[in-house]
C-alpha positions as CSV (number, residue, x, y, z in Angstrom):
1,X,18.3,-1.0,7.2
2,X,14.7,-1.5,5.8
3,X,15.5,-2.3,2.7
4,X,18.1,-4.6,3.9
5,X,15.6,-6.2,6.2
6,X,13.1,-6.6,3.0
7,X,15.9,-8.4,1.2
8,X,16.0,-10.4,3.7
9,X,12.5,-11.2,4.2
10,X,11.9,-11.5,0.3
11,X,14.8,-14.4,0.2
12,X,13.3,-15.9,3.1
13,X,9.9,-15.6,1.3
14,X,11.4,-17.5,-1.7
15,X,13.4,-20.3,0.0
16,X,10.3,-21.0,2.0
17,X,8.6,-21.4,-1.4
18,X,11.5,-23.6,-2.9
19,X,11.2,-25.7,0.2
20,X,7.5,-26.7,0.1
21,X,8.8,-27.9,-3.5
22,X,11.2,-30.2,-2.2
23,X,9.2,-31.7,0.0
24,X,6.6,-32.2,-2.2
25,X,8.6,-33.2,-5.1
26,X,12.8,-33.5,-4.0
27,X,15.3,-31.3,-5.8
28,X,13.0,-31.8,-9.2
29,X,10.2,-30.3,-7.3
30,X,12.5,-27.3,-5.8
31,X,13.0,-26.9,-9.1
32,X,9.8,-27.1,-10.5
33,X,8.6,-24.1,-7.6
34,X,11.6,-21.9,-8.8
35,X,10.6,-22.0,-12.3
36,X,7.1,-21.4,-11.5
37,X,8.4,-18.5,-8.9
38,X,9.9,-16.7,-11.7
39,X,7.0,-17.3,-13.9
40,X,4.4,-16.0,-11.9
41,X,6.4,-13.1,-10.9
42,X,7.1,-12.0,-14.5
43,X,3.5,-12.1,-15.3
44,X,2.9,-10.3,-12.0
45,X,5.4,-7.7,-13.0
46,X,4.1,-6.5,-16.3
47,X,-0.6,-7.2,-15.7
48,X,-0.3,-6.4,-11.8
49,X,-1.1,-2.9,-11.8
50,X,-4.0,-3.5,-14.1
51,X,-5.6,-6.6,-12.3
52,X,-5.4,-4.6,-8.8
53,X,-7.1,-1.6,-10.1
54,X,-9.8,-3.8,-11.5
55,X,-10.1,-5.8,-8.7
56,X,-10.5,-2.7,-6.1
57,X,-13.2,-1.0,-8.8
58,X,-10.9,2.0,-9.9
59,X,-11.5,4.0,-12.3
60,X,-9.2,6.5,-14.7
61,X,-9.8,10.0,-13.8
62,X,-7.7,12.8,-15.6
63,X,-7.4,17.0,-15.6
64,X,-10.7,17.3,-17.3
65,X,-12.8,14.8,-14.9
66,X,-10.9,15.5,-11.8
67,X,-8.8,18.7,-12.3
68,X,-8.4,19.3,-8.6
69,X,-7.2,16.0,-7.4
70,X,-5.3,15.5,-11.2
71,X,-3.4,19.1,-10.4
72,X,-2.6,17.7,-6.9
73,X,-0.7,14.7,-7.8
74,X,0.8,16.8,-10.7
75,X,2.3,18.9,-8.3
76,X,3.3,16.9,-5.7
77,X,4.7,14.1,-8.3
78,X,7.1,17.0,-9.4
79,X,8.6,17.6,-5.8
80,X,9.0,14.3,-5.6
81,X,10.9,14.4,-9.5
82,X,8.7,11.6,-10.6
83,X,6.8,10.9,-13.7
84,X,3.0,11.7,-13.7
85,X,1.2,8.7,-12.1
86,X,-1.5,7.7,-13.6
87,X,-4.4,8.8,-11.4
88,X,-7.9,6.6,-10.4
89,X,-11.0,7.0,-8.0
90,X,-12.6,4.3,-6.5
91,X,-16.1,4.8,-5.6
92,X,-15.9,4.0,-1.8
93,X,-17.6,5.8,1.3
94,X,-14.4,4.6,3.5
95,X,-11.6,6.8,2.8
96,X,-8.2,5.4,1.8
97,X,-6.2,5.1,-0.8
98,X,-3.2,3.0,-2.7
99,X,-0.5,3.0,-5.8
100,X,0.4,0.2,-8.1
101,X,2.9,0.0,-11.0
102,X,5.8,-2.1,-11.4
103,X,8.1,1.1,-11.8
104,X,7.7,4.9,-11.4
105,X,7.1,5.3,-15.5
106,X,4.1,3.1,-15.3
107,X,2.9,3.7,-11.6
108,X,-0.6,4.8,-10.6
109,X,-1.9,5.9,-7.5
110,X,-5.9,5.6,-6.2
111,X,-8.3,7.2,-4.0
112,X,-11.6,6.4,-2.4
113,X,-14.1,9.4,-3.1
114,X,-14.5,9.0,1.0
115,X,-11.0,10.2,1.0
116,X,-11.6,13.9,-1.3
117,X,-15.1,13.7,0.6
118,X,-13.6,13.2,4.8
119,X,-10.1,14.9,4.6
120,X,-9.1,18.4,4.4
121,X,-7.0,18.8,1.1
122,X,-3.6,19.0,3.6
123,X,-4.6,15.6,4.7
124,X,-5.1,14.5,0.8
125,X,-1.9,15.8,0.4
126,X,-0.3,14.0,2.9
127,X,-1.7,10.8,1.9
128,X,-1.0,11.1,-2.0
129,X,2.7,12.2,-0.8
130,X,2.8,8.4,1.0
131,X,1.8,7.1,-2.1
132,X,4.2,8.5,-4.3
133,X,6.7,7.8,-2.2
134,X,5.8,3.9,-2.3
135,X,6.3,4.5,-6.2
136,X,9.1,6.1,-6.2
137,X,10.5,3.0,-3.4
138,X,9.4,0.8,-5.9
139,X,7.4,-0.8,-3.3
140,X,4.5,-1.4,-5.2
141,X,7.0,-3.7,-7.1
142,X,7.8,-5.3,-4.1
143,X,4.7,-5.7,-2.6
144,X,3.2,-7.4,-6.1
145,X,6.1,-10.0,-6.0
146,X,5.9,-10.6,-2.1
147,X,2.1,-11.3,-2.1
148,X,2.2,-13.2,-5.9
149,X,5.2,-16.0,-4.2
150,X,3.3,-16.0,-0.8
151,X,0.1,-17.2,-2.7
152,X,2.2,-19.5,-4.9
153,X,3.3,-21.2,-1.6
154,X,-0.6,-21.4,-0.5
155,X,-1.1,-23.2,-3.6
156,X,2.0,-25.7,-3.8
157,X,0.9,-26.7,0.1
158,X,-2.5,-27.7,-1.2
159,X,-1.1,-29.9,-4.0
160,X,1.1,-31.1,-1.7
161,X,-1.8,-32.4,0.2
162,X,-2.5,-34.8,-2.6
163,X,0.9,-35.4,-4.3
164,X,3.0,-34.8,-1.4
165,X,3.1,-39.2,-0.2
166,X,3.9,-40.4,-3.2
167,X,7.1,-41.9,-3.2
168,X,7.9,-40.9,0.1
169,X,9.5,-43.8,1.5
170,X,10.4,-42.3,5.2
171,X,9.5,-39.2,4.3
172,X,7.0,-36.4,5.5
173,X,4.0,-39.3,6.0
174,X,1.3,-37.8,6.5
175,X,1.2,-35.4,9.5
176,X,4.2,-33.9,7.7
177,X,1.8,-33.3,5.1
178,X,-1.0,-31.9,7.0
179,X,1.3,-29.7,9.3
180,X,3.0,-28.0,5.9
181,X,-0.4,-27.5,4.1
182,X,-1.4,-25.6,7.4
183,X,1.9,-24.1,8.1
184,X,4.1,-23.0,5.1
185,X,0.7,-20.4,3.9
186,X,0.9,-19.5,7.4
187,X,4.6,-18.8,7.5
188,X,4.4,-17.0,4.1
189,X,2.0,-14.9,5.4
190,X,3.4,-13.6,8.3
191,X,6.8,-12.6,5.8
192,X,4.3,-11.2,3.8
193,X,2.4,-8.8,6.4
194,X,6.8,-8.0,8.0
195,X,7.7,-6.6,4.5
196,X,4.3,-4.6,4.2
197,X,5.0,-2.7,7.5
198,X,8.3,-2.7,7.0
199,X,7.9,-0.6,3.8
200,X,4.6,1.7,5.5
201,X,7.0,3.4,7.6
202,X,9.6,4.1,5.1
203,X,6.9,5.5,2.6
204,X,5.6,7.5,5.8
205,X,9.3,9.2,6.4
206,X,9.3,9.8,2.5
207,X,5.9,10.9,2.2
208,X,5.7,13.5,4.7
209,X,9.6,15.0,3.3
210,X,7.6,15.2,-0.4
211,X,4.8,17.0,1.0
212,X,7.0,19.0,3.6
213,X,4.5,18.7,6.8
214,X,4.5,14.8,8.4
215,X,1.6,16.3,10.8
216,X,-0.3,16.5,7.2
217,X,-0.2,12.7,6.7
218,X,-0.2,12.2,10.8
219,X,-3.6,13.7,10.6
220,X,-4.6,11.8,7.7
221,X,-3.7,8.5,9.3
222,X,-5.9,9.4,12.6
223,X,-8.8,10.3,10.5
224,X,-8.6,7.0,8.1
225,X,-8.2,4.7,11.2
226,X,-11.0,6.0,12.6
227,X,-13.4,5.7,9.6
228,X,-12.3,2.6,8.7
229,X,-13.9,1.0,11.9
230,X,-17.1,2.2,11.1
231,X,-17.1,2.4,7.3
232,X,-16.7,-0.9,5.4
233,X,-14.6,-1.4,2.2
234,X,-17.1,-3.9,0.3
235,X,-14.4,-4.9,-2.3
236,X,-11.9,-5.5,0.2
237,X,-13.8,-7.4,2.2
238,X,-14.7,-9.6,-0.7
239,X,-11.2,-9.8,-1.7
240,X,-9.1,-9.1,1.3
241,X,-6.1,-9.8,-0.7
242,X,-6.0,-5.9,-1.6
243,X,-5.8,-5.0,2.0
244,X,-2.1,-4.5,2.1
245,X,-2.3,-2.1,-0.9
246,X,-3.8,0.4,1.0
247,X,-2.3,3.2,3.2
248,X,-4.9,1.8,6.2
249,X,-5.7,-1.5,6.5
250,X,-9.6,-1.4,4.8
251,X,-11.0,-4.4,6.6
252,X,-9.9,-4.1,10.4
253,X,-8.6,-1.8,13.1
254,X,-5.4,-3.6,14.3
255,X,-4.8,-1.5,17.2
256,X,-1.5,-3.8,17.9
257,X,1.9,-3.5,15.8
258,X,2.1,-7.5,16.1
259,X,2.6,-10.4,13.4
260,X,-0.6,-10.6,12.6
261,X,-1.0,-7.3,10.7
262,X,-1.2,-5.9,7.5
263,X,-0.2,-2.5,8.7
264,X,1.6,-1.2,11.2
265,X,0.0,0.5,14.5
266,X,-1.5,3.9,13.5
267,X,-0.5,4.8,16.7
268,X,3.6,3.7,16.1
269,X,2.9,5.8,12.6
270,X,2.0,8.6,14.1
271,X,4.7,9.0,17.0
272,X,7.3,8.6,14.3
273,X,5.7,10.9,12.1
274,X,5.7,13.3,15.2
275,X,9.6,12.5,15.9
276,X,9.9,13.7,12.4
277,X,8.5,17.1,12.4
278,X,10.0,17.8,15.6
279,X,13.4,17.2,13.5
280,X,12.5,19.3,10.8
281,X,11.6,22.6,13.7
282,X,7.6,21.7,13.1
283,X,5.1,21.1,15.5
284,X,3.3,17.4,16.0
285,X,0.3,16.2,15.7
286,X,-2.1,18.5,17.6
287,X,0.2,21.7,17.0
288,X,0.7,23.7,14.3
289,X,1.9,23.1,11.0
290,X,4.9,25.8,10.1
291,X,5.1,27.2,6.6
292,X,7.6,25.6,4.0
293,X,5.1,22.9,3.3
294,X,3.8,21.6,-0.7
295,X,1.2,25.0,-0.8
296,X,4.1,27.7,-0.2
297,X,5.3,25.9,-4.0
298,X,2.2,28.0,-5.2
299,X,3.1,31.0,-3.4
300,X,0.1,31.3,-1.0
301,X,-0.7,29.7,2.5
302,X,-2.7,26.7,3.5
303,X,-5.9,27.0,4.7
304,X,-6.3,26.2,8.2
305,X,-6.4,22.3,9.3
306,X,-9.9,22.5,10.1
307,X,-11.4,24.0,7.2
308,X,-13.6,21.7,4.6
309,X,-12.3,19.7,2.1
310,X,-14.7,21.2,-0.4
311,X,-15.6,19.5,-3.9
312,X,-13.2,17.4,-6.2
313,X,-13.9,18.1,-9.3
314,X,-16.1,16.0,-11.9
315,X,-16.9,12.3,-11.2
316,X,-20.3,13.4,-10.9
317,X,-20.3,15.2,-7.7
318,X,-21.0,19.0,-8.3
319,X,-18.0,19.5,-11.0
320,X,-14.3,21.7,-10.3
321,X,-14.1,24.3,-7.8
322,X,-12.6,27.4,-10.0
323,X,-8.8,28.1,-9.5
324,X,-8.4,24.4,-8.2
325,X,-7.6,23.2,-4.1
326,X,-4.6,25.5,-3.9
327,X,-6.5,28.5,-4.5
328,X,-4.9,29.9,-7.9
């Protein structure tokens, strides 16, 4: 049903887009926006993954720089029988994190160093099991596309503002015009946040299956919400264009599952997350986690929920804990 529903919203997205053009322009300029569509979206398809992780200040970390957190995604990238992403930290006191990629050979995921720094290494778990699982979706491919068309409908509105009378004999006039410059970005914007939430809670359900304990990345969620209220993203809030890639929405607490946001309610996440253990004979949130989970793979238990999340290995910030996170 969700991906059905993102079909949906992703055709809707597009004939919205078409539309601006043939208002602006008739059937040459519907045209015209389909042709530039397909443009834009093959140039997003093959640079996106580069131009996000430059824009949100990531860098490449590997198993020399970063053994515990490179190990991690190793591991769990292998339950999930996906290629080895590709694996960045971003240098950001608010924990959070995202992937990119336009396919699962050429996907990367990224963490805050808030994130190693705040969480437990459960919790990190958790949250790099959501982000795999957004790779191996292929969300990250549909994300790129949805937010590269909504933008391209932003910017055909605005030329429509000064090409959009000419020739139009009984046409828009001008309030048609102004109404379509301030409505069609709005419209594409609110397609644009329904297929973001729409794919969080399917990489939630997968996420919490690859890392075998949903109160893991129930936790996490809790613990990100929180922080980012009182800790700001600074890149995202110059470019609040990124906010959609991450697993929390960086720039504000939206408290309310509504059409206005990116993500949707932590709360709503966490009660399905809940339903979910509860169906795989776990505890919820709160309770206790039962065994079967990503560290019996390594043949030992998980340290308790509470315990510290303890150095990340290299990026300048006290170098690798021996034996790695899972205790080797």
């Amino acid at each position: 049903m969700n991906y059905f529903k993102t079909a949906m919203l992703l055709a809707g997205l597009t004939a919205l887009f078409m539309g601006v053009g043939y208002l602006i322009g008739g059937g040459g300029g519907a045209m015209i926006a389909l042709v530039v569509a397909a443009g834009m979206n093959v140039f997003a398809y093959w640079n996106s993954d580069k131009m996000v992780l430059s824009m949100a200040g990531a860098q490449e970390v590997d198993a020399r720089t970063a053994p515990d957190l490179h190990n991690m995604v190793a591991e769990l990238a292998a339950r999930a029988q996906l290629p080895m992403p590709k694996v960045y930290l971003m240098h950001e006191a608010q924990p959070n994190a995202f992937a990119t990629g336009r396919n699962p050979q050429n996907a990367a995921v990224a963490v805050t160093t808030g994130l190693l720094e705040r969480l437990t290494r459960e919790e990190v778990a958790g949250v790099i099991a959501h982000e795999l699982a957004h790779i191996k979706n292929y969300d990250t491919l549909i994300m790129t596309i949805t937010a590269t068309i909504a933008g391209a409908i932003a910017m055909l509105a605005q030329f429509g503002m000064f090409f959009g009378n000419r020739n139009n004999n009984g046409g828009m006039g001008i309030i048609g015009t102004l109404a379509m410059v301030i409505l069609a970005p709005i419209a594409a914007m609110l397609v644009q946040m329904a297929i973001s939430r729409t794919r969080e809670y399917s990489a939630d359900k997968l996420g919490a299956q690859i890392c075998g304990q949903p109160v893991w990345l129930a936790s996490a969620l809790a613990k990100i919400a929180n922080a980012a209220h009182a800790i700001p993203n600074e890149r995202a809030e110059r470019d609040p264009a990124l906010a959609h890639m991450f697993i929390i929405n960086p720039l504000s607490g939206e408290r309310m599952d509504n059409l206005f946001s990116t993500h949707p309610a932590t709360e709503n996440r966490i009660a399905a997350l809940n339903q979910l253990a509860r169906e795989m004979g776990q505890g919820g949130f709160g309770g206790g986690a039962s065994g079967g989970g990503f560290g019996a793979t390594r043949g030992g238990s998980m340290p308790a929920s509470g315990t510290a999340a303890g150095p990340w290995g290299g990026a300048g910030r006290g170098g690798p804990r021996p034996g790695g996170p899972w205790g080797r």
